[in-house]
LOGU-149359 format. One record per residue (C-alpha): x, y, z; residue in three letters. Coordinates in steps of 0.05 Angstrom, whole numbers, plus 5000, padded with zeros to 4 digits. Each point is the difference from the previous one (the first is absolute). Last residue first. Layout:
<vexdrens>
<X: X Y: Y Z: Z residu: ALA>;
...
</vexdrens>
This chain:
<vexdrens>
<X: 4780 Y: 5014 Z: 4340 residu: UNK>;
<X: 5009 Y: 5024 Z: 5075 residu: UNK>;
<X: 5058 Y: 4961 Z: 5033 residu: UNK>;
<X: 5048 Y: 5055 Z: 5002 residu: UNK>;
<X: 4951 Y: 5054 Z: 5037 residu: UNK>;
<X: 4990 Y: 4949 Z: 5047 residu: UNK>;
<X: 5069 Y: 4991 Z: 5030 residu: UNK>;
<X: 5033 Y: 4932 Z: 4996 residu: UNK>;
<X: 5027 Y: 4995 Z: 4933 residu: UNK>;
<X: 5058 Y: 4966 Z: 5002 residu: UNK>;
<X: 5055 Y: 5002 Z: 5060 residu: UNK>;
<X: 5061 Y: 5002 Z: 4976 residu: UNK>;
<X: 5032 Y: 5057 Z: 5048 residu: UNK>;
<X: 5012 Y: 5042 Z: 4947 residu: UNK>;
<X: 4943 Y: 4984 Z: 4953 residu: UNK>;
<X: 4950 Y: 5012 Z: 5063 residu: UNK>;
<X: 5035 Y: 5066 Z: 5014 residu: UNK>;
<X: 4996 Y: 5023 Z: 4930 residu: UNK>;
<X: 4923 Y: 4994 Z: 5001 residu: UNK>;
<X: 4997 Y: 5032 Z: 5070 residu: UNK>;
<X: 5045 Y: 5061 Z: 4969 residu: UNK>;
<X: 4942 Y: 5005 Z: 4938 residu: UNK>;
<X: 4952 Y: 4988 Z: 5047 residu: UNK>;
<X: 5011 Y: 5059 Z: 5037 residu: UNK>;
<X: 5021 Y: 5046 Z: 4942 residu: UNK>;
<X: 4928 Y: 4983 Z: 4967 residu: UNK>;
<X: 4971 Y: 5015 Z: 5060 residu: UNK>;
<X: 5031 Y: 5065 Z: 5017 residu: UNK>;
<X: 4990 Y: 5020 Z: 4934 residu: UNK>;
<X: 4920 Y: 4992 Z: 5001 residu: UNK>;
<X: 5009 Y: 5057 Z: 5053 residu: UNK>;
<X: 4946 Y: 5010 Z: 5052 residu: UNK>;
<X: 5056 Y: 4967 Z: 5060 residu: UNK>;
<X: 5045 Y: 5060 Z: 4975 residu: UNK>;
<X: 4950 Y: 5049 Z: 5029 residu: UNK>;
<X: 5013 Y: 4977 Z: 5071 residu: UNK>;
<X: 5077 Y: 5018 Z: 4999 residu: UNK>;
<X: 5054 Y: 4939 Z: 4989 residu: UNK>;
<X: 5074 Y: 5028 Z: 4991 residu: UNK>;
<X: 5071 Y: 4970 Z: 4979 residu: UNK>;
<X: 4964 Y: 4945 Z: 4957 residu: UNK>;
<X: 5026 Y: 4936 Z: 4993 residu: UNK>;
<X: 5018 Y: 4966 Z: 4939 residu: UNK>;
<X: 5058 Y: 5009 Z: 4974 residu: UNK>;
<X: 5034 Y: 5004 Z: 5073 residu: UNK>;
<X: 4966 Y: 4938 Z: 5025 residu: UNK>;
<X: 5012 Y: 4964 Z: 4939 residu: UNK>;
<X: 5073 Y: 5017 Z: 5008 residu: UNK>;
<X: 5004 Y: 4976 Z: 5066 residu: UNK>;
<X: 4970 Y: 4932 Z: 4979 residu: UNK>;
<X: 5051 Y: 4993 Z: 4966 residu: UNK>;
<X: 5048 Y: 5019 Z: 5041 residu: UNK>;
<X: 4969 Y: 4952 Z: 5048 residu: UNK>;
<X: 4992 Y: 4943 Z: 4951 residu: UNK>;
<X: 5083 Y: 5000 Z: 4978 residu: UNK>;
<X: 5018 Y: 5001 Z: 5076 residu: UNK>;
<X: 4951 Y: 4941 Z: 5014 residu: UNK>;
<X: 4930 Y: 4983 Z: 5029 residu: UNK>;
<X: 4964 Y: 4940 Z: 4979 residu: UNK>;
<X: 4933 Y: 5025 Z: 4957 residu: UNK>;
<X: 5022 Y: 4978 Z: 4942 residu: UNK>;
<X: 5027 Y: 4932 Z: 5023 residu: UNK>;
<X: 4925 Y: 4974 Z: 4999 residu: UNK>;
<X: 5009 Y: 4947 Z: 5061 residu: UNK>;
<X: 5017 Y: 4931 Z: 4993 residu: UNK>;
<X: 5076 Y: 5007 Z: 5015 residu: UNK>;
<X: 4968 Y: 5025 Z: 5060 residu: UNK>;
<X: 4957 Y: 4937 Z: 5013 residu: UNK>;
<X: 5066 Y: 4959 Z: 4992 residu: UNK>;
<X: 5039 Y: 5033 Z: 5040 residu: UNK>;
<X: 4952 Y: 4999 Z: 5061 residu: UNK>;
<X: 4952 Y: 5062 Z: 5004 residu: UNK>;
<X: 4971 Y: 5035 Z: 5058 residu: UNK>;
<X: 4954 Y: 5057 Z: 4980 residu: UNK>;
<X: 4999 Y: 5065 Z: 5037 residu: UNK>;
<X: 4966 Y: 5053 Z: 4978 residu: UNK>;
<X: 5016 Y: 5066 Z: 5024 residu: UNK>;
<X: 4997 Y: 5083 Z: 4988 residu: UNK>;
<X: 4925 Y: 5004 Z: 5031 residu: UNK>;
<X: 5038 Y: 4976 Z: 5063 residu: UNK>;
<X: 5041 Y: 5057 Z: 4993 residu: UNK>;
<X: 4951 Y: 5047 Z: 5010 residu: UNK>;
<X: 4943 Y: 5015 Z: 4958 residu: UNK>;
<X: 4939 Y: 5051 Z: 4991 residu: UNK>;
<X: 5014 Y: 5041 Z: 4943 residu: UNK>;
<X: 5030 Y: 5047 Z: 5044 residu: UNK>;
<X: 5043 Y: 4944 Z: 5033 residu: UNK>;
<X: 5023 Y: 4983 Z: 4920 residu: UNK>;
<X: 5028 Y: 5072 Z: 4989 residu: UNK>;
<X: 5017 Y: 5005 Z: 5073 residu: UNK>;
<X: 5053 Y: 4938 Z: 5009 residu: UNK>;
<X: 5055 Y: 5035 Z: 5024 residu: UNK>;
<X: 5036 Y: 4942 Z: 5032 residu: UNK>;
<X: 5018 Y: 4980 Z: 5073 residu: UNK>;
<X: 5048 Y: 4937 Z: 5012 residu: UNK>;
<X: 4983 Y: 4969 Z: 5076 residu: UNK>;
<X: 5053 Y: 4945 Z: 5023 residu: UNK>;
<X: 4997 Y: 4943 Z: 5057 residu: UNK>;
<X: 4941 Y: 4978 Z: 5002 residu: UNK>;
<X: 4994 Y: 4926 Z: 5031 residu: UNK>;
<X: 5007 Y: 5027 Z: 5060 residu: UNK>;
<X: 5060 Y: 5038 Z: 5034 residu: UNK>;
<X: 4965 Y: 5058 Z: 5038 residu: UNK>;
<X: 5043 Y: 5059 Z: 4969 residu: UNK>;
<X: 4956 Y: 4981 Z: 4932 residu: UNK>;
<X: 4939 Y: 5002 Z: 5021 residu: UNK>;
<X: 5017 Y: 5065 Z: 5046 residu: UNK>;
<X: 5016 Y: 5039 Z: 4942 residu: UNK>;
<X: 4937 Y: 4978 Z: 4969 residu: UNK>;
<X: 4956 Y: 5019 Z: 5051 residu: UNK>;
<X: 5046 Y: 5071 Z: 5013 residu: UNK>;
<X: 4975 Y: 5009 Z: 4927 residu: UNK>;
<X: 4936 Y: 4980 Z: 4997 residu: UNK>;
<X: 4980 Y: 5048 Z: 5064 residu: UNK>;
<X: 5045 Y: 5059 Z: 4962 residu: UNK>;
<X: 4966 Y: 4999 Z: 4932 residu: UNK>;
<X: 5042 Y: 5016 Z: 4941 residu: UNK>;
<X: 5037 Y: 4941 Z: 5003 residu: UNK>;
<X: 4948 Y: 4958 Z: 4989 residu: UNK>;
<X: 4959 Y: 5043 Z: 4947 residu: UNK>;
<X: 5084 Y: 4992 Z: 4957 residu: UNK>;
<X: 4963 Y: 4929 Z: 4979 residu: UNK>;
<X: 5018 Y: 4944 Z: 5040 residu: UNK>;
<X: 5050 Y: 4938 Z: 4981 residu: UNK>;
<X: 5020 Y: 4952 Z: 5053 residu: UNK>;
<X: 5045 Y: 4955 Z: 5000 residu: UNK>;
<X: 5018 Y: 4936 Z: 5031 residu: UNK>;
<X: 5047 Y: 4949 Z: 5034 residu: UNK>;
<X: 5017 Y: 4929 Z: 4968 residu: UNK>;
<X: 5062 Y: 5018 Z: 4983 residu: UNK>;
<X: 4993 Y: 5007 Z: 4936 residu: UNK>;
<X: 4942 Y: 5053 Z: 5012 residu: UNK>;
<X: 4923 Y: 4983 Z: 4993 residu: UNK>;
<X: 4952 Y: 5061 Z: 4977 residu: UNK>;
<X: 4946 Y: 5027 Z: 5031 residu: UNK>;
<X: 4972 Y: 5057 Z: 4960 residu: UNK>;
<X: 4953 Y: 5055 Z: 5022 residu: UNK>;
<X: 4932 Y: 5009 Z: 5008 residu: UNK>;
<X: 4998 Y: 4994 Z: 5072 residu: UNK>;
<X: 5033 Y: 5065 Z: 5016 residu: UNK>;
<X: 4952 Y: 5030 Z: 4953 residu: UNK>;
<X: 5020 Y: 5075 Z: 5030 residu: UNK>;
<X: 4926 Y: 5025 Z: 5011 residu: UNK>;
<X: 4962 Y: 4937 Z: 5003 residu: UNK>;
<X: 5058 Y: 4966 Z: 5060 residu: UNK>;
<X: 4991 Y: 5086 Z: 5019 residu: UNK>;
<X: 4929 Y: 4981 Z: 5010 residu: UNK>;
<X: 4995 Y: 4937 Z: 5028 residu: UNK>;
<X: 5040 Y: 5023 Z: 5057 residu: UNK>;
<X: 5080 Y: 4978 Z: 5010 residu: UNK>;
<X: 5036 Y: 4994 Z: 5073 residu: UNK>;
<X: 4944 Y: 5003 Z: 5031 residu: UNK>;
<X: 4961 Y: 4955 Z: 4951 residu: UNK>;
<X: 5054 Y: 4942 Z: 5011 residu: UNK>;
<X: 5038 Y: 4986 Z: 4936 residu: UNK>;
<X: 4984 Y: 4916 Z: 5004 residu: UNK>;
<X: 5069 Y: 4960 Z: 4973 residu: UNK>;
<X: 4972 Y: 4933 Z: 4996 residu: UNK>;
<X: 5052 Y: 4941 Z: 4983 residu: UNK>;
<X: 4985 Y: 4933 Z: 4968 residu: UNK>;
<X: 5050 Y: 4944 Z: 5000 residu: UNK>;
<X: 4991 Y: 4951 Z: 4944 residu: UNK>;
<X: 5004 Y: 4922 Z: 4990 residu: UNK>;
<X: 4933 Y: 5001 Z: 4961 residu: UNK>;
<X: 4964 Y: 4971 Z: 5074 residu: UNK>;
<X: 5023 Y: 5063 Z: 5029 residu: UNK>;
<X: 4979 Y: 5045 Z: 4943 residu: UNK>;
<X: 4931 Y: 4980 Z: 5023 residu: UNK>;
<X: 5009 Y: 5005 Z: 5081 residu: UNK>;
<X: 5026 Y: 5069 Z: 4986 residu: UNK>;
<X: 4945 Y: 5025 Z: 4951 residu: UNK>;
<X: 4944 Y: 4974 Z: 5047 residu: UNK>;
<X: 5031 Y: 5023 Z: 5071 residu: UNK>;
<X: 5011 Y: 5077 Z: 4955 residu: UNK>;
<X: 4927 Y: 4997 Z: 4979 residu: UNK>;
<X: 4967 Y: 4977 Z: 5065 residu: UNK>;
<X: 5043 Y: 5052 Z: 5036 residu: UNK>;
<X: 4982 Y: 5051 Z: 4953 residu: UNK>;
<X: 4925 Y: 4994 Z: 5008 residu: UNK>;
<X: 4975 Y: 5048 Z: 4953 residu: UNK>;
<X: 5059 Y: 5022 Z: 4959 residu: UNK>;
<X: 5052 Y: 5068 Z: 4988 residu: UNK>;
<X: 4992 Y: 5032 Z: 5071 residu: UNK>;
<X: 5077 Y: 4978 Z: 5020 residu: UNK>;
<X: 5017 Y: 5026 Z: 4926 residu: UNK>;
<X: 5039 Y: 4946 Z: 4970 residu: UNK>;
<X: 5062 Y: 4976 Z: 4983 residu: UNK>;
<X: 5006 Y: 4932 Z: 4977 residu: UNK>;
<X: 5059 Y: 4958 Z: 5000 residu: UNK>;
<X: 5009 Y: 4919 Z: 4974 residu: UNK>;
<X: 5014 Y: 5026 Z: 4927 residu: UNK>;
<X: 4983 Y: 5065 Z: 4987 residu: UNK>;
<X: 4931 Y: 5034 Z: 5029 residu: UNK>;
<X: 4965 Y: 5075 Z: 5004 residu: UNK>;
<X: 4946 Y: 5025 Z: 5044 residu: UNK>;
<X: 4965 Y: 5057 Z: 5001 residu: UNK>;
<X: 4986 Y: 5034 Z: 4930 residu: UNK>;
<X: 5015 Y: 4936 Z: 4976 residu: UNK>;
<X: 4930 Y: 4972 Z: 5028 residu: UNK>;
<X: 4969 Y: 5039 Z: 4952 residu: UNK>;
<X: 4957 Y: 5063 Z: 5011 residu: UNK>;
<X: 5022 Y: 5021 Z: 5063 residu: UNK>;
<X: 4971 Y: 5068 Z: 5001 residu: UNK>;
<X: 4975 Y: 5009 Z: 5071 residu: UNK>;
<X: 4939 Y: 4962 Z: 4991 residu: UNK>;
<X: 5043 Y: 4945 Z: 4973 residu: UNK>;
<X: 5031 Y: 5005 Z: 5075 residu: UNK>;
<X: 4942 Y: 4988 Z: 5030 residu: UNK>;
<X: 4974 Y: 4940 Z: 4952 residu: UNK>;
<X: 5064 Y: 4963 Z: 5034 residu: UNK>;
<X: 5021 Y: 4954 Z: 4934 residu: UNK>;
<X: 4973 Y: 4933 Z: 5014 residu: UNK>;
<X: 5039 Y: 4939 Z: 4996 residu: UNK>;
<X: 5014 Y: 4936 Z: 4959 residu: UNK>;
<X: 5052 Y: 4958 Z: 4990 residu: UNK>;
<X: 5016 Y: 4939 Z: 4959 residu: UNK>;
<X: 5058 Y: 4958 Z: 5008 residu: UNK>;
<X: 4961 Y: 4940 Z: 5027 residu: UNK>;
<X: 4936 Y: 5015 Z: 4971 residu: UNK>;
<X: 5021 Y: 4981 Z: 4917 residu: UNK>;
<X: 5012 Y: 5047 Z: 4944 residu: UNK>;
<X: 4972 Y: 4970 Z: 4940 residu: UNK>;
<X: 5016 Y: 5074 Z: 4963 residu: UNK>;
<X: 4922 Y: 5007 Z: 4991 residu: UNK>;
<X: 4985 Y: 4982 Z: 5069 residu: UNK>;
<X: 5049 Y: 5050 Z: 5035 residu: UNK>;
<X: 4978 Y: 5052 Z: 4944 residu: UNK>;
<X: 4921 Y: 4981 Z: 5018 residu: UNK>;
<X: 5015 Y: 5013 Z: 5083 residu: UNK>;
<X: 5034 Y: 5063 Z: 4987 residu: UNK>;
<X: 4943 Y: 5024 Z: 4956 residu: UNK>;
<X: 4943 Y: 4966 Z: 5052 residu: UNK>;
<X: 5044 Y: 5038 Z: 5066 residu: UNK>;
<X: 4982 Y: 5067 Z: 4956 residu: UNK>;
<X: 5055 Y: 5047 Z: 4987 residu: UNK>;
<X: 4972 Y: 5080 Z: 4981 residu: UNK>;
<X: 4981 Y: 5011 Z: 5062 residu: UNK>;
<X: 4966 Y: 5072 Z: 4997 residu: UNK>;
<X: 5004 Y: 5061 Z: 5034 residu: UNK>;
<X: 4965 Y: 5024 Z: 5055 residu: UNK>;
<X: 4965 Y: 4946 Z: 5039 residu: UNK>;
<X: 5059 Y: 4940 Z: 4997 residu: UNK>;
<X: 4964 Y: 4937 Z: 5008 residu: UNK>;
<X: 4994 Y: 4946 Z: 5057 residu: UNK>;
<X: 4994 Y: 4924 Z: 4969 residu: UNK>;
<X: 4926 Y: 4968 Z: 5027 residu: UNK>;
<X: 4970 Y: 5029 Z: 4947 residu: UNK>;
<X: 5030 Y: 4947 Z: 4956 residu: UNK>;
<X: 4982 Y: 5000 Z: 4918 residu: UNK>;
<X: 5055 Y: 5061 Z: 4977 residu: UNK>;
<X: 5047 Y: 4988 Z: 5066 residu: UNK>;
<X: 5039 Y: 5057 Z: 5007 residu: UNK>;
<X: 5064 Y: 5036 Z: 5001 residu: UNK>;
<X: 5055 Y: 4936 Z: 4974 residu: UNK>;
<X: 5068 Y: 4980 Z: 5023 residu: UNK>;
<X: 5021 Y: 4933 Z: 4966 residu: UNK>;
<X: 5070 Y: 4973 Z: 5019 residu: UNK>;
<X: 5023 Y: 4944 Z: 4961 residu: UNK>;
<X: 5050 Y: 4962 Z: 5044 residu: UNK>;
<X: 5069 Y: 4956 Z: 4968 residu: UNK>;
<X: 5033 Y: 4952 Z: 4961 residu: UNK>;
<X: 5057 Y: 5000 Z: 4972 residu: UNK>;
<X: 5041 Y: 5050 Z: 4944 residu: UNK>;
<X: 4983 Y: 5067 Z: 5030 residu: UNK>;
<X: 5032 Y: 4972 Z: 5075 residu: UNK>;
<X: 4986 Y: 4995 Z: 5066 residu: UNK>;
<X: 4922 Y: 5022 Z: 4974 residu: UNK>;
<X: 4955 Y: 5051 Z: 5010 residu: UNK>;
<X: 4955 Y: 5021 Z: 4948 residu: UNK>;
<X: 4963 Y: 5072 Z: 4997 residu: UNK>;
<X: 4930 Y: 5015 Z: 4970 residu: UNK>;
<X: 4953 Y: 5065 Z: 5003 residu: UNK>;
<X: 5035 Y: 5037 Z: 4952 residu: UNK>;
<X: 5023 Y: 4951 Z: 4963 residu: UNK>;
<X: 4925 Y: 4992 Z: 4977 residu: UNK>;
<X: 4960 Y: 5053 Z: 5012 residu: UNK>;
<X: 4928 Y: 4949 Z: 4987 residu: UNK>;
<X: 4927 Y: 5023 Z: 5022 residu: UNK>;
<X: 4970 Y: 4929 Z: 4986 residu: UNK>;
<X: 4927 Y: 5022 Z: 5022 residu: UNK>;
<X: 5011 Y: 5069 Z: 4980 residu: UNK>;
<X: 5001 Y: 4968 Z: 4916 residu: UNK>;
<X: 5048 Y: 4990 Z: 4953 residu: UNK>;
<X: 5008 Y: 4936 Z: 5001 residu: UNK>;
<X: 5070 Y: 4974 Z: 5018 residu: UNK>;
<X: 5060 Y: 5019 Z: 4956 residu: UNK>;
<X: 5020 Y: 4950 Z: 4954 residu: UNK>;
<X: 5054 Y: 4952 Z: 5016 residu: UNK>;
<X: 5066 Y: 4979 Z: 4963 residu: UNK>;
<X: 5045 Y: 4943 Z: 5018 residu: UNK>;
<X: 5068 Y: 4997 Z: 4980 residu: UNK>;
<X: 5062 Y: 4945 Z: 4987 residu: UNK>;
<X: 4981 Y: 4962 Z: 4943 residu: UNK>;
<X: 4947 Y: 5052 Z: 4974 residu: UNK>;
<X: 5059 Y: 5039 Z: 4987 residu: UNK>;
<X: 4966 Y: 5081 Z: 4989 residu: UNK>;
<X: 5025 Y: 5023 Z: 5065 residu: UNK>;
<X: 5016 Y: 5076 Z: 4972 residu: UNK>;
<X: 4947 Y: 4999 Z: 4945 residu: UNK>;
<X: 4943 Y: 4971 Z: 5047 residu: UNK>;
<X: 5028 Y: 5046 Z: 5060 residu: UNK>;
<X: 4983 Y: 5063 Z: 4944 residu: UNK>;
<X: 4932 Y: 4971 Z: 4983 residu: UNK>;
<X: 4981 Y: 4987 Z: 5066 residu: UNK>;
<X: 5025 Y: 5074 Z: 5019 residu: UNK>;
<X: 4949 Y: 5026 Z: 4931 residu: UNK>;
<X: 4944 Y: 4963 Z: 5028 residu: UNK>;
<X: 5006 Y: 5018 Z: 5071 residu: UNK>;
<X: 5004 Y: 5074 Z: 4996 residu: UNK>;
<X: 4923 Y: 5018 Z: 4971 residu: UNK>;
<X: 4976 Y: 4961 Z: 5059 residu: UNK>;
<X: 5049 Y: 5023 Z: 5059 residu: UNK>;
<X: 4986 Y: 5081 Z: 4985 residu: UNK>;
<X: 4930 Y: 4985 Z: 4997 residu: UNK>;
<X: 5003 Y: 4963 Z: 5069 residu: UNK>;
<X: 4968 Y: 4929 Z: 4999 residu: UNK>;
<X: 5069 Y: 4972 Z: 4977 residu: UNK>;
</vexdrens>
């Protein structure tokens, strides 16, 4: 939010989640948080829930760089933290989460110095399971005794899987964004793992992950897509993710233009197709036309999906 790229993103994306959860009944909307370094907020980003299961109760998990008003806190000394422990500390407040299924810990400023600039660049959680980088927090003992002992007294079982820095360095975890991946929960109670095609293109990750899932944990499947368009742009498929828990009722709730269906997809195919160009060069971004023919498809998107008027340019007078 104290990022330029966060503070002109965050009113449009409330906007969107307004439209999409619009049943005051059943959901709770929240502003960002100031938009100031004090309250440096990544949201998702630097968050991850564990739980025995998405409907009951579980742990918040808060990893943050810095402390904005506590020199006390260590700091990264190249690149910046963008998560402050006072952010993480004012969305636990704000949401009336209380201390007993609360955690906090410090993202290892050494490895942000390497280019870990979320904590889902190195660690990644689903359910009672996270998989982490073995150099991924300060104090990792401390962390790992806090988050088990807490998702003990919620009825849960929590399980560390810690890649070991010989087997994985920071850098090819940076390089490949093993960690910003998808954990997903099988029917059976097993899981998956989605990585980007980075993973399989580098041989440490690789024999890692091979050996993951020959080991019989928790981990029992690795599905590799070709994610480069959105990995340029900086993603992985965490960046491809939201998951919200609903019950019956809250999804019956929900705007049913934006559920996914076989009619919505070709439709939304179409728009794709109509309105998507086949080339971008550096000239075309000093063409009126482009604009026009971007808000033009962003204006039919919004009608499509039945979401209002949620971009700027279609609330001006």
């Amino acid at each position: 939010n104290c990022k330029f790229h966060r503070s002109i993103e965050h009113p449009t994306t409330s906007r969107v989640l307004a439209a999409m959860f619009a049943n005051e009944r059943h959901f709770a909307h929240h502003p960002a948080l100031p938009a100031v370094a004090q309250f440096g907020d990544e949201g998702a980003a630097n968050h991850t829930r564990f739980c025995r299961d998405y409907g009951e109760p579980g742990v918040e998990f808060f990893v943050y760089g810095r402390s904005a008003f506590d020199s006390r806190y260590p700091a990264p000394q190249k690149y910046p933290a963008r998560q402050t422990l006072e952010a993480s500390q004012a969305v636990a407040r704000l949401h009336g989460l209380s201390d007993d299924g609360v955690v906090y810990a410090q993202q290892n400023p050494a490895v942000i110095d390497q280019g870990v600039f979320h904590n889902d660049v190195i660690a990644v959680g689903n359910a009672e399971v996270l998989f982490h980088h073995q150099d991924a927090f300060l104090d990792s003992d401390a962390v790992l005794g806090q988050l088990q002992a807490k998702l003990a007294s919620k009825g849960g079982h929590f399980q560390a899987i810690a890649v070991p820095r010989a087997a994985v360095t920071v850098e090819d975890a940076v390089r490949s964004y093993l960690f910003n991946s998808q954990l997903l929960s099988r029917d059976d109670g097993s899981m998956l793992l989605v990585v980007p095609e980075e993973c399989r293109n580098n041989e440490r990750v690789w024999a890692y992950l091979s050996q993951l899932i020959a080991q019989g944990g928790p981990v029992k499947e690795v599905k590799v897509f070709d994610l480069k368009q959105s990995m340029q742009n900086g993603g992985g498929p965490a960046c491809l993710r939201l998951r919200v828990a609903l019950q019956e009722s809250e999804l019956a709730a929900v705007n049913p233009g934006v559920i996914m269906s076989a009619p919505l997809y070709a439709t939304l195919l179409q728009w794709v197709d109509k309105h998507y160009r086949d080339r971008l060069v550096e000239a075309d971004l000093a063409d009126p036309q482009l604009l026009l023919e971007c808000r033009t498809a962003l204006d039919e998107l919004t009608q499509i999906l039945q979401l209002g008027s949620v971009y700027p340019f279609q609330r001006q007078p």
